[in-house]
Every structure is written in C-alpha cells, then in structure tokens.
N, CA, C and O atoms as CSV, one atom per row, in Angstrom:
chain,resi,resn,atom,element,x,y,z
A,1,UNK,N,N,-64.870,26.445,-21.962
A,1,UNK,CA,C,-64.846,25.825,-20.649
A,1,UNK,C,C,-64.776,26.916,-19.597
A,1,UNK,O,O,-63.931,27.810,-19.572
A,2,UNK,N,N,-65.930,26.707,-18.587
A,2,UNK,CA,C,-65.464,27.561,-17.595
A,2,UNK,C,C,-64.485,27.228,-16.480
A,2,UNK,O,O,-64.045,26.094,-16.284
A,3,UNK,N,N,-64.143,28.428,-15.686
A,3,UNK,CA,C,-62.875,28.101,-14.441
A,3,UNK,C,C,-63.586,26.688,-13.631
A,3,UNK,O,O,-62.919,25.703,-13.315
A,4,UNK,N,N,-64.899,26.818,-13.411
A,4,UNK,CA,C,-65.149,25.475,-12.324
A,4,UNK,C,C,-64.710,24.321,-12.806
A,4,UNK,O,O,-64.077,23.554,-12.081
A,5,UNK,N,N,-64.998,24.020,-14.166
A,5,UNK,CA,C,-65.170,22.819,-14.707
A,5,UNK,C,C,-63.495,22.596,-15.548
A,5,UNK,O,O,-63.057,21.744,-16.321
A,6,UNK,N,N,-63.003,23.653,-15.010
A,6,UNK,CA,C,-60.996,23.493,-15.590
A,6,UNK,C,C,-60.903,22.819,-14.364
A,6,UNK,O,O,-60.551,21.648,-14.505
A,7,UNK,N,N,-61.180,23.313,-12.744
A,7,UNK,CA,C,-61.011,23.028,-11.903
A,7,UNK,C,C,-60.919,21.746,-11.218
A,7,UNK,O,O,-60.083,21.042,-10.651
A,8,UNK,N,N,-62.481,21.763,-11.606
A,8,UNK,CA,C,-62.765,19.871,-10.867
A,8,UNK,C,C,-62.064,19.051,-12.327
A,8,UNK,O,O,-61.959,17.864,-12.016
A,9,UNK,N,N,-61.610,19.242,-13.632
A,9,UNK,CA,C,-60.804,18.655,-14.110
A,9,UNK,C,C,-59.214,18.077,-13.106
A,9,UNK,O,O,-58.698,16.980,-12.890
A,10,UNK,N,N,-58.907,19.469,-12.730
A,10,UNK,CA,C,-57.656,19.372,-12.089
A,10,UNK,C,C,-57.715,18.638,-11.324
A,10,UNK,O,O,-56.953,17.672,-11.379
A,11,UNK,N,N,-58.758,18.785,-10.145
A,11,UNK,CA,C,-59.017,18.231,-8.828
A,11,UNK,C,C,-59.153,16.344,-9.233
A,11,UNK,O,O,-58.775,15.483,-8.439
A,12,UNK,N,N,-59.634,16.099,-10.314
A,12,UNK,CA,C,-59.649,14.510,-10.796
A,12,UNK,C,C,-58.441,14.083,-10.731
A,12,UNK,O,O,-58.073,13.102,-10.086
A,13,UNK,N,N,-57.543,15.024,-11.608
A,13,UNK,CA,C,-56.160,14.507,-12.130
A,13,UNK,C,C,-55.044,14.113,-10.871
A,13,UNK,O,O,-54.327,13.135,-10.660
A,14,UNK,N,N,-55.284,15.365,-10.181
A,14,UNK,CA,C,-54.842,15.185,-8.737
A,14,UNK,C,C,-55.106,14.013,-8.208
A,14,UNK,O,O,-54.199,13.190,-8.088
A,15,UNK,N,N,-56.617,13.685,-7.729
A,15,UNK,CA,C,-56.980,12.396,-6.736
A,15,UNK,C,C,-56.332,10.909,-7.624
A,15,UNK,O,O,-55.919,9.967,-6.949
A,16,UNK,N,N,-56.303,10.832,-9.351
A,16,UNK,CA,C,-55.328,10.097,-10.093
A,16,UNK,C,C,-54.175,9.953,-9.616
A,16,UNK,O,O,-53.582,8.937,-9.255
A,17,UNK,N,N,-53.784,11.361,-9.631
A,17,UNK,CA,C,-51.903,11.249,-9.200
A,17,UNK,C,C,-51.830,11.221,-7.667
A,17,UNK,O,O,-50.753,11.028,-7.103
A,18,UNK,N,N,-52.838,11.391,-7.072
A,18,UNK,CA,C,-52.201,11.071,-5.155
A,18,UNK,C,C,-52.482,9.311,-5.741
A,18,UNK,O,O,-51.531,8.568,-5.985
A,19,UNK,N,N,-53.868,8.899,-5.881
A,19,UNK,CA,C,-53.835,7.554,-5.903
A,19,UNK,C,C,-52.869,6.762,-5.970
A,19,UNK,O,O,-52.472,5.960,-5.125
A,20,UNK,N,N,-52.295,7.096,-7.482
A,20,UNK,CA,C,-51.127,6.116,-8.009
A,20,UNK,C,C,-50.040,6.274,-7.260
A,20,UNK,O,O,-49.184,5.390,-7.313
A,21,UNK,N,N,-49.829,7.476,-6.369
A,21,UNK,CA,C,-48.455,7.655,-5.422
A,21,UNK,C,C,-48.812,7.089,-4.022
A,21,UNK,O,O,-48.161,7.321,-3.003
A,22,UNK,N,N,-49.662,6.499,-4.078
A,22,UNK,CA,C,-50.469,6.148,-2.509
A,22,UNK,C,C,-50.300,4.213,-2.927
A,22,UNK,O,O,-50.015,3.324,-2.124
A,23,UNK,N,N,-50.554,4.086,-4.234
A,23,UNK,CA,C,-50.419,2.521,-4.224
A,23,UNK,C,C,-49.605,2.325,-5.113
A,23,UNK,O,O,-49.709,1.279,-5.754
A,24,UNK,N,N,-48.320,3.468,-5.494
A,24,UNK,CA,C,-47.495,2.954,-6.193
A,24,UNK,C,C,-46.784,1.264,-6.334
A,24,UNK,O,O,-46.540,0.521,-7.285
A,25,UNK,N,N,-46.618,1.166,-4.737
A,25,UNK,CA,C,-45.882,-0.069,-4.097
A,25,UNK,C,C,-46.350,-1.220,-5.083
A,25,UNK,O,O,-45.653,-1.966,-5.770
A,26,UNK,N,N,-47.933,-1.144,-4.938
A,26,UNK,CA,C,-48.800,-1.937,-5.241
A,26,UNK,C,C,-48.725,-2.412,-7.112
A,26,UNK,O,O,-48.989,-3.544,-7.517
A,27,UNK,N,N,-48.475,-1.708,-7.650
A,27,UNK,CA,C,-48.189,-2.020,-9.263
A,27,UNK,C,C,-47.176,-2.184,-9.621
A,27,UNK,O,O,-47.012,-2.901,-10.608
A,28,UNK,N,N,-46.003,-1.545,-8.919
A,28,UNK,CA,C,-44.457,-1.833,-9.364
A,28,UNK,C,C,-44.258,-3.082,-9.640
A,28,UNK,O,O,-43.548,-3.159,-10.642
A,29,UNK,N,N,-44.619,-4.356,-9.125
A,29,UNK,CA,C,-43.792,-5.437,-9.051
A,29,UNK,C,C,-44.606,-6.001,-10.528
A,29,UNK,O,O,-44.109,-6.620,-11.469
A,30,UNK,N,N,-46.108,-5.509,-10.323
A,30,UNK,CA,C,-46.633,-6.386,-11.598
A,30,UNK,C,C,-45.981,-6.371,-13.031
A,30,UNK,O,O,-45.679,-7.211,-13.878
A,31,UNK,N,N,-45.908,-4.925,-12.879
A,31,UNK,CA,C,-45.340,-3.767,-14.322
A,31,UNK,C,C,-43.931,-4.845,-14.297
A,31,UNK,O,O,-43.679,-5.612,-15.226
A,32,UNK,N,N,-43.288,-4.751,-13.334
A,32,UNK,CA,C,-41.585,-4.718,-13.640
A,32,UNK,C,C,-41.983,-6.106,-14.178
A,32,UNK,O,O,-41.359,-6.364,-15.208
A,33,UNK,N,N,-42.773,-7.008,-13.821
A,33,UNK,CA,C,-42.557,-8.596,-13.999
A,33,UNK,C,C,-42.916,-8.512,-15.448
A,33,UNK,O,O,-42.036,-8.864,-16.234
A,34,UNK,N,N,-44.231,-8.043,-16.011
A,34,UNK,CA,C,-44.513,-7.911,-17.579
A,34,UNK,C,C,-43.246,-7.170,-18.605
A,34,UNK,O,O,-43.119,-7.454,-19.796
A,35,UNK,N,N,-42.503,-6.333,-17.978
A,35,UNK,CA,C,-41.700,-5.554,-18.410
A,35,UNK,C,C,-40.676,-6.257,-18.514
A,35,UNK,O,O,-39.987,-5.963,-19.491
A,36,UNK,N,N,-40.243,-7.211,-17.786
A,36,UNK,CA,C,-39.003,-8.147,-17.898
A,36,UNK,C,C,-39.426,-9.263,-18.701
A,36,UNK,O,O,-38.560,-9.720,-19.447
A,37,UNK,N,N,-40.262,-9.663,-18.714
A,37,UNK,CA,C,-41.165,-10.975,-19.591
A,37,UNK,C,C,-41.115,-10.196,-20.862
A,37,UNK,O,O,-41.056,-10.968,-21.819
A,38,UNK,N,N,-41.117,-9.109,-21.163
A,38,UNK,CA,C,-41.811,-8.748,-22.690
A,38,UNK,C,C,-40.253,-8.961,-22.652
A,38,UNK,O,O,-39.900,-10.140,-22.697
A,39,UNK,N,N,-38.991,-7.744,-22.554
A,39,UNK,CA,C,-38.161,-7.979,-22.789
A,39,UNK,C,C,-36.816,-8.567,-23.001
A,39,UNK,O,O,-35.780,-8.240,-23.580
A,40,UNK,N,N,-37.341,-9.781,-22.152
A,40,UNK,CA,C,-36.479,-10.861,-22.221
A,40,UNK,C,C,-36.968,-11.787,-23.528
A,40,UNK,O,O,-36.240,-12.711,-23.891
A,41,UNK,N,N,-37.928,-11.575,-24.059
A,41,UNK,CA,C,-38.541,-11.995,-25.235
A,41,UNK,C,C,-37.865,-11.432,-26.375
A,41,UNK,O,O,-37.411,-11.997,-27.370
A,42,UNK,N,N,-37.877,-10.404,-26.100
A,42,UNK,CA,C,-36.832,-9.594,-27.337
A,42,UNK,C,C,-35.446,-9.838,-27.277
A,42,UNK,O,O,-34.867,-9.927,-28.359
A,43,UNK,N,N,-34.961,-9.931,-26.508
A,43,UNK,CA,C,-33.460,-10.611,-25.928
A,43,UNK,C,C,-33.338,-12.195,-26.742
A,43,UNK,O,O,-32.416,-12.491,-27.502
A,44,UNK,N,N,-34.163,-12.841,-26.483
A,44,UNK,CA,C,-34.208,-13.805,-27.088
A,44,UNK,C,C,-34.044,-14.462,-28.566
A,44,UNK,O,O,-33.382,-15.451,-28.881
A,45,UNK,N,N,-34.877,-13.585,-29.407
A,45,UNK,CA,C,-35.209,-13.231,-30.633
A,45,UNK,C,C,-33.797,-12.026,-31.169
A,45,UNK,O,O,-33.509,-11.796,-32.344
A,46,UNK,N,N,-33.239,-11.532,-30.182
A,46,UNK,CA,C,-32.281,-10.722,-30.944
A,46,UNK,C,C,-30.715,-11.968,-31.055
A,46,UNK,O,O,-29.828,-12.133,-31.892
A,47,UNK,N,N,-31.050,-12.598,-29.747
A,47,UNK,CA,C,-29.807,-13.810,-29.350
A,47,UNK,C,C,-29.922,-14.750,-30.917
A,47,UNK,O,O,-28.999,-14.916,-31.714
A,48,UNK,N,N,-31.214,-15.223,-31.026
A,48,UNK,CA,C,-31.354,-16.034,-32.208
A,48,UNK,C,C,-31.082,-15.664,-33.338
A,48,UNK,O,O,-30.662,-16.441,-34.195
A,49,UNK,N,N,-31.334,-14.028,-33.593
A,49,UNK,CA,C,-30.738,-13.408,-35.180
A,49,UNK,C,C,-28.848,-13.641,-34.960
A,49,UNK,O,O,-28.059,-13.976,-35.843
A,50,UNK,N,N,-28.616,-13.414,-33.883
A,50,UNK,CA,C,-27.364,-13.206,-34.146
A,50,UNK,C,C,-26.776,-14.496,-34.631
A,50,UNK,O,O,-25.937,-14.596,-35.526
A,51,UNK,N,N,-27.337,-15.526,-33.904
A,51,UNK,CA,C,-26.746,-16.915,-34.386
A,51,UNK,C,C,-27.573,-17.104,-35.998
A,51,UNK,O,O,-26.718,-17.874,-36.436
A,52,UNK,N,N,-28.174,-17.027,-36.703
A,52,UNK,CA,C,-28.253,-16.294,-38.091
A,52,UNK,C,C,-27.592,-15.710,-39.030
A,52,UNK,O,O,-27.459,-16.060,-40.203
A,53,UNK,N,N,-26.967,-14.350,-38.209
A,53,UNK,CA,C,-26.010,-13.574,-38.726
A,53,UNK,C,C,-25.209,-13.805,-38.535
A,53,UNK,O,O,-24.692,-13.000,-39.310
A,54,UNK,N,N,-23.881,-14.593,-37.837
A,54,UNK,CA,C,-22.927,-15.510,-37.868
A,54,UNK,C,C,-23.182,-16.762,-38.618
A,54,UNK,O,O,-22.077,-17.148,-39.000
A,55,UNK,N,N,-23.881,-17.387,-38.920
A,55,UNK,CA,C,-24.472,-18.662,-39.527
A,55,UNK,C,C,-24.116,-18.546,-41.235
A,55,UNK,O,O,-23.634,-19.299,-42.082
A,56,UNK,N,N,-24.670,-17.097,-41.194
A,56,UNK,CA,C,-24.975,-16.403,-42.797
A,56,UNK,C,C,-23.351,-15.943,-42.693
A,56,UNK,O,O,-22.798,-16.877,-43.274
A,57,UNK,N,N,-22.539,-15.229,-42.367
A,57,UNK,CA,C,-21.298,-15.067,-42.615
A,57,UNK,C,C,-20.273,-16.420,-42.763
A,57,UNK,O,O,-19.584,-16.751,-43.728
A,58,UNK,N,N,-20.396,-16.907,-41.774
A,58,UNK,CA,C,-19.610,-18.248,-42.011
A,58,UNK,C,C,-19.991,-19.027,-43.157
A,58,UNK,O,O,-19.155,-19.270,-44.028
A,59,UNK,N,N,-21.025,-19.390,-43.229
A,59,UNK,CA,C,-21.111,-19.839,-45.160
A,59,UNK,C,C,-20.901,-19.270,-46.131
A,59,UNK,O,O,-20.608,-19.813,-47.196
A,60,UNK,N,N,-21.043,-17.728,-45.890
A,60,UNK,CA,C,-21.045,-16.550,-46.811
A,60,UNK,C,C,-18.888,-16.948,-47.004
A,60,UNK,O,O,-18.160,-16.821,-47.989
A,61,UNK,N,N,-18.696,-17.237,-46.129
A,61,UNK,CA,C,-16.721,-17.288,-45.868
A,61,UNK,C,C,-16.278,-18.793,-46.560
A,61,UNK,O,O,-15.160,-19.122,-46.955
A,62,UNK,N,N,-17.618,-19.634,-46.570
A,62,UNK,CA,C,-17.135,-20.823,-46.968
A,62,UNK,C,C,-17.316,-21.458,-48.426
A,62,UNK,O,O,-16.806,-22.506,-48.823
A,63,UNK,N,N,-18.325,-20.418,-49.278
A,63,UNK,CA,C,-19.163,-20.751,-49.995
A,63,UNK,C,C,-18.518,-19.818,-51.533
A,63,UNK,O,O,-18.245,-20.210,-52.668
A,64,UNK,N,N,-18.472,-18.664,-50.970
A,64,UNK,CA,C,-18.116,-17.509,-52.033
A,64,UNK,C,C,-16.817,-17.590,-52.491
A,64,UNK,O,O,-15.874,-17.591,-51.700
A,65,UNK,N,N,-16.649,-17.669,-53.855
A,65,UNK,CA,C,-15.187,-17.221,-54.343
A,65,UNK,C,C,-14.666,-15.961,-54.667
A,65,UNK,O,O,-13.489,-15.603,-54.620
A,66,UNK,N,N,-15.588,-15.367,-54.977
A,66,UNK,CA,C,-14.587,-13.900,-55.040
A,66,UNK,C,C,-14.289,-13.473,-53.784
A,66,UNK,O,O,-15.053,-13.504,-52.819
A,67,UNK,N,N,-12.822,-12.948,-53.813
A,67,UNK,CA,C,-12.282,-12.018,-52.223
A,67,UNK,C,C,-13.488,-10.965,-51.883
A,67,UNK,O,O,-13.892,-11.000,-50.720
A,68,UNK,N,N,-14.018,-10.164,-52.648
A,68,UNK,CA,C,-14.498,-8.835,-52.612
A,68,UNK,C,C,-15.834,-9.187,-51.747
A,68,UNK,O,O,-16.150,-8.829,-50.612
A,69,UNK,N,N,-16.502,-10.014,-52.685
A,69,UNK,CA,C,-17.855,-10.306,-52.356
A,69,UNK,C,C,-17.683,-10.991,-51.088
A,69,UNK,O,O,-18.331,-10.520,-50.153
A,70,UNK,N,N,-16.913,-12.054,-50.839
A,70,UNK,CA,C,-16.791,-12.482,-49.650
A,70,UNK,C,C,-16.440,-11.510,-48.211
A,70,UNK,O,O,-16.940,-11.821,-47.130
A,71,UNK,N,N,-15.718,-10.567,-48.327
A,71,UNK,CA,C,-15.320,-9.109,-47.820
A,71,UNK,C,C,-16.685,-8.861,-47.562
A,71,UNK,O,O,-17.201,-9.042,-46.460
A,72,UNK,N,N,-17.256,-8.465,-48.530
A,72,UNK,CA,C,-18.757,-7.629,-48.133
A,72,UNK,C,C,-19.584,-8.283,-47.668
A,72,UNK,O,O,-20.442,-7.598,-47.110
A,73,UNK,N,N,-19.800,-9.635,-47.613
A,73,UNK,CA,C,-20.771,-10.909,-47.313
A,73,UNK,C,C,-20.347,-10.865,-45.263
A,73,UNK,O,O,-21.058,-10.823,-44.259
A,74,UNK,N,N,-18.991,-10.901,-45.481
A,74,UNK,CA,C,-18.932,-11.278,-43.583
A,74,UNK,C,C,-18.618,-9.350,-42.789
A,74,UNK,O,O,-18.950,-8.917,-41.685
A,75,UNK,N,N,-17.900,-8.671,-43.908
A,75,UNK,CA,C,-18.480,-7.480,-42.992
A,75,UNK,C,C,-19.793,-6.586,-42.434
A,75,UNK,O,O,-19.926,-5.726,-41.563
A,76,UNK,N,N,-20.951,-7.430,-43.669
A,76,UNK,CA,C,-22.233,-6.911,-43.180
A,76,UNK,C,C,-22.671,-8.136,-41.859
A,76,UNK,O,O,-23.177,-7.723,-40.816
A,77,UNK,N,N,-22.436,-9.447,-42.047
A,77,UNK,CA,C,-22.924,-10.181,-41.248
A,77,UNK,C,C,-21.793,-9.544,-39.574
A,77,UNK,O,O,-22.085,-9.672,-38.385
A,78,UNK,N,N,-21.143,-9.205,-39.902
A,78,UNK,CA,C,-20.572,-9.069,-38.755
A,78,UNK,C,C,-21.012,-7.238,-38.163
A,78,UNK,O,O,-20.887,-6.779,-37.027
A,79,UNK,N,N,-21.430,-6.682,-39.172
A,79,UNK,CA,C,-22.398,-4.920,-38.707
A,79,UNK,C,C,-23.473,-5.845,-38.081
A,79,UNK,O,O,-23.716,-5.759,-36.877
A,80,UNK,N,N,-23.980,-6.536,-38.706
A,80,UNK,CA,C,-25.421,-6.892,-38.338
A,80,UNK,C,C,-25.356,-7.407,-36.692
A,80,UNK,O,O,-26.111,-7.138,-35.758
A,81,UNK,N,N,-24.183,-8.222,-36.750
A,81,UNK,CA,C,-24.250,-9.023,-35.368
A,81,UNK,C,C,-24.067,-7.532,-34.248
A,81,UNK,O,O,-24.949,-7.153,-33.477
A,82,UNK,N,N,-22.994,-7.013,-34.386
A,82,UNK,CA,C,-22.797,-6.225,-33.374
A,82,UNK,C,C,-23.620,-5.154,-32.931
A,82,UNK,O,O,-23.775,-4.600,-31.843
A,83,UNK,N,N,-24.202,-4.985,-34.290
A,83,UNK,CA,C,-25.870,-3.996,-33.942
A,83,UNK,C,C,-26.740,-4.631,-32.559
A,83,UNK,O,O,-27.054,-4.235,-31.437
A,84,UNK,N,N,-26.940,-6.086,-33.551
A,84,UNK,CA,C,-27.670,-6.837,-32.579
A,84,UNK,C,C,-27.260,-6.862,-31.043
A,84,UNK,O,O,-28.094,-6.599,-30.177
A,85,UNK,N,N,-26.184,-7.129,-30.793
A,85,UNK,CA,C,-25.524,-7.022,-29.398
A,85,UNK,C,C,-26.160,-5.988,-28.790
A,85,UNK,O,O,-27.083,-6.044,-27.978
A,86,UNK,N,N,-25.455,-4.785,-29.358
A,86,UNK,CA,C,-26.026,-3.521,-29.173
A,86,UNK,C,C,-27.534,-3.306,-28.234
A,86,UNK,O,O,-27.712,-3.018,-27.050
A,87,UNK,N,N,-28.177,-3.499,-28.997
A,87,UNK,CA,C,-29.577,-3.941,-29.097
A,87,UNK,C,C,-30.166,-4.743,-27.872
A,87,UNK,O,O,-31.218,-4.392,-27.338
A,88,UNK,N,N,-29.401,-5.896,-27.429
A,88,UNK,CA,C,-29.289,-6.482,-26.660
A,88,UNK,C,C,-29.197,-6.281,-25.576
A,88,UNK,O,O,-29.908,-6.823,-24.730
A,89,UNK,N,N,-27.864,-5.051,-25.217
A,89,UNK,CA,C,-27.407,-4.375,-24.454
A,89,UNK,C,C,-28.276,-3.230,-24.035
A,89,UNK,O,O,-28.313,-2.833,-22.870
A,90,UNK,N,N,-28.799,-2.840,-24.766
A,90,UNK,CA,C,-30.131,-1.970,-24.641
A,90,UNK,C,C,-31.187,-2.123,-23.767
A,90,UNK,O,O,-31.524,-1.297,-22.919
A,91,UNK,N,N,-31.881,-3.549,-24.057
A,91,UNK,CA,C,-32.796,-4.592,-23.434
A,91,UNK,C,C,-31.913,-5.290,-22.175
A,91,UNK,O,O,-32.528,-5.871,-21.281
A,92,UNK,N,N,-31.239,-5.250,-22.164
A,92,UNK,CA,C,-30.651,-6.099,-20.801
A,92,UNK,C,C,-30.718,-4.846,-19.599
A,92,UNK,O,O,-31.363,-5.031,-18.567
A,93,UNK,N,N,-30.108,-3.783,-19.811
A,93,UNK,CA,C,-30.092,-2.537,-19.159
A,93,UNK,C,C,-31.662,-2.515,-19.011
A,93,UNK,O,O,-31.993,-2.690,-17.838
A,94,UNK,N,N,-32.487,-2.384,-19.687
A,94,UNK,CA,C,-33.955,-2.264,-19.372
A,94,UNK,C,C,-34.615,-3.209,-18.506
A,94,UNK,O,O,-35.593,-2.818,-17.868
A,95,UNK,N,N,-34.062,-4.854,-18.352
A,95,UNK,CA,C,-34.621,-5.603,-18.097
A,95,UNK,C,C,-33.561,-5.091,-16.338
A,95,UNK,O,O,-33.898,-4.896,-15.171
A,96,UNK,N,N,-32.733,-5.074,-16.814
A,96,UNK,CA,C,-31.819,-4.838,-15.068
A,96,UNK,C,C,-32.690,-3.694,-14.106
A,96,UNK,O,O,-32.879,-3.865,-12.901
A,97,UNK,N,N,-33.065,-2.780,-14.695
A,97,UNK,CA,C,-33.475,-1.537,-13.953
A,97,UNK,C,C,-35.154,-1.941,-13.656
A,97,UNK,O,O,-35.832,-1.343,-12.820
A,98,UNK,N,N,-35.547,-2.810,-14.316
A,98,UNK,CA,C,-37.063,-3.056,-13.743
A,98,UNK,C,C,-36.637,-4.276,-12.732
A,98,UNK,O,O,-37.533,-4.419,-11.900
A,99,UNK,N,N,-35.533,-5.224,-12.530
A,99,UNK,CA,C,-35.180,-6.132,-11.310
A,99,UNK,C,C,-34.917,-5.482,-10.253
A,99,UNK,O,O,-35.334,-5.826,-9.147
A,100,UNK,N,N,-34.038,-4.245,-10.505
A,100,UNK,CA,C,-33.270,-3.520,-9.498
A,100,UNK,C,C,-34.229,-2.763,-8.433
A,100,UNK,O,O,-34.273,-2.869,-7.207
A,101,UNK,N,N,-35.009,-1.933,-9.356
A,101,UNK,CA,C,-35.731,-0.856,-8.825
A,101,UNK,C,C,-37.373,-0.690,-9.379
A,101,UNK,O,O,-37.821,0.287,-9.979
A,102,UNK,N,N,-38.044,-1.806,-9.033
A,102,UNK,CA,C,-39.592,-1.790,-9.454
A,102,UNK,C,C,-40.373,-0.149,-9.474
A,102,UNK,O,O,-41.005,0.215,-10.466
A,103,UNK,N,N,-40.258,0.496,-8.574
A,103,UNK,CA,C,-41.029,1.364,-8.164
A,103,UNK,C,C,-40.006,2.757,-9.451
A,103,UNK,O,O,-40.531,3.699,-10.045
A,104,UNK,N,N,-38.959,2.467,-9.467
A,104,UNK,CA,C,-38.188,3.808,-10.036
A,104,UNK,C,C,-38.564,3.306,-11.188
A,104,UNK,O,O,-38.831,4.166,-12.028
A,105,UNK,N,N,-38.698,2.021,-11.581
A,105,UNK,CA,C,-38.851,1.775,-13.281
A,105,UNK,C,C,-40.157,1.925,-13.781
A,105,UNK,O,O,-40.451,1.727,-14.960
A,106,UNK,N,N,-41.246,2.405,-12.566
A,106,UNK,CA,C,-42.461,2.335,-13.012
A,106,UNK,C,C,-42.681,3.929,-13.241
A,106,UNK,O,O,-43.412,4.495,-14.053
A,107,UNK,N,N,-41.759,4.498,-12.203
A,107,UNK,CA,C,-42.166,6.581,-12.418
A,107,UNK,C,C,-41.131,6.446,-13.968
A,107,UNK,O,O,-41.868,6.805,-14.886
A,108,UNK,N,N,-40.089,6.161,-14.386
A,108,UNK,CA,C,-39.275,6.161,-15.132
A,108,UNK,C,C,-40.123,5.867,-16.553
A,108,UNK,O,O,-39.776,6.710,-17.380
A,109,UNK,N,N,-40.841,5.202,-16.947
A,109,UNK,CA,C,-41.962,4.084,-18.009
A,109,UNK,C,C,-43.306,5.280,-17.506
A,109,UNK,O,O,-43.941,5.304,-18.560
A,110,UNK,N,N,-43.652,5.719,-17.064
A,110,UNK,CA,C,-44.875,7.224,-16.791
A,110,UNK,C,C,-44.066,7.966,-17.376
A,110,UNK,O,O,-44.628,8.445,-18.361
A,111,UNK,N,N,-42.718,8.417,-17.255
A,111,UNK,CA,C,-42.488,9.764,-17.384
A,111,UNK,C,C,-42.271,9.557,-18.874
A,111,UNK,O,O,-42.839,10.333,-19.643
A,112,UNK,N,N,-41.712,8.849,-19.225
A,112,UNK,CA,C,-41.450,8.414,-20.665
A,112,UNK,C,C,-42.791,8.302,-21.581
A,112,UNK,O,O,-42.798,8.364,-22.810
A,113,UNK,N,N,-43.800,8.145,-20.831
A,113,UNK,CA,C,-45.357,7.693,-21.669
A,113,UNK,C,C,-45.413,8.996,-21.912
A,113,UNK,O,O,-45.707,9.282,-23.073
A,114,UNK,N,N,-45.180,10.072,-21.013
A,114,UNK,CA,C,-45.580,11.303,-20.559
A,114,UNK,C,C,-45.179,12.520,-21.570
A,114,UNK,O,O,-45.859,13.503,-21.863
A,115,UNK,N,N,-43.507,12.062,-22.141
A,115,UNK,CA,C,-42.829,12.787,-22.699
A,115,UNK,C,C,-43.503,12.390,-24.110
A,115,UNK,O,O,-43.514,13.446,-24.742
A,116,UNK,N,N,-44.073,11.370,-24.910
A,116,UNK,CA,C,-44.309,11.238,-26.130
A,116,UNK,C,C,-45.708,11.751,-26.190
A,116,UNK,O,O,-46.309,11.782,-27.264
C-alpha cells in the first residue's frame, strides 16, 4: 500500500467518526431502546429459571430422604438461584445505563465492540 491510499483510508475513517459524532444524538435513543428490549428479555428468562431453581429445591426438600442428598439437592438449587440474581443484576445495571444515559451507552457499546 502506498502513503496516498493509507491516507484517503484515514481520511474515510475520519468523515465515519466526525459523522457518527455529528448525529450521535440521532441513534442513541434507537440503540438504547433495542438494548433495553433485548435485555429485559434476558431478565425475564433469568426471573423464570430462578422460579425453576427454587421450584426444583423445594421438591428436591420435600421429596428426598436421605439428609445428604437432600443437602446437596437445595444447596445447588440455591448456587444456582443466586448466580441467577447475579446475572440479573448484571442486566438490570445494563438496562439502567442505556435509560439513564442514551448517548454515553452508545460511545460505551463502540468502545466495547472496539476492544474485542
């Protein structure tokens, strides 16, 4: 490659990056709205395992006779749940910062595309 054609590469990337900083305004709200829709979807689906994984312990507590097995039956259902929370907590924080701040959650979701 020669220097011109590194150049007017650059010069593209540039008129890209003024663009998107010129109509940032303009995409934030769409992004944040898909971004809260996807992940309130996952919120959802993590809410429903948990009632699962309490579902599965409480029978696992009602059902089993050995102490031991019963021990291991509601302490995994109860790892599992609090993962899930976890998890939850994860996605809620994600879903808060695209309500809060459209435009910061959209450079924030670039820079992150950017870093992988």
């Amino acid at each position: 490659m020669d220097p011109s054609s590194i150049k007017e590469i650059a010069d593209q990337l540039g008129v890209g990056v003024d663009y998107l900083i010129a109509h940032i305004a303009e995409f934030a709200p769409s992004w944040s709205r898909m971004c809260v829709a996807r992940e309130s979807v996952y919120c959802l689906a993590c809410a429903a395992l948990i009632v699962v994984f309490a579902l599965a312990g409480v029978v696992a507590f009602r059902t089993v006779d050995d102490k031991d097995d019963k021990a291991a039956y509601v302490v995994t259902c109860l790892i599992l749940t609090v993962l899930t929370i976890v998890l939850i907590g994860h996605l809620a924080s994600s879903i808060a910062m695209h309500v809060a701040a459209p435009d910061a959650a959209l450079v924030n979701d670039l820079l992150e595309a950017v870093k992988r």
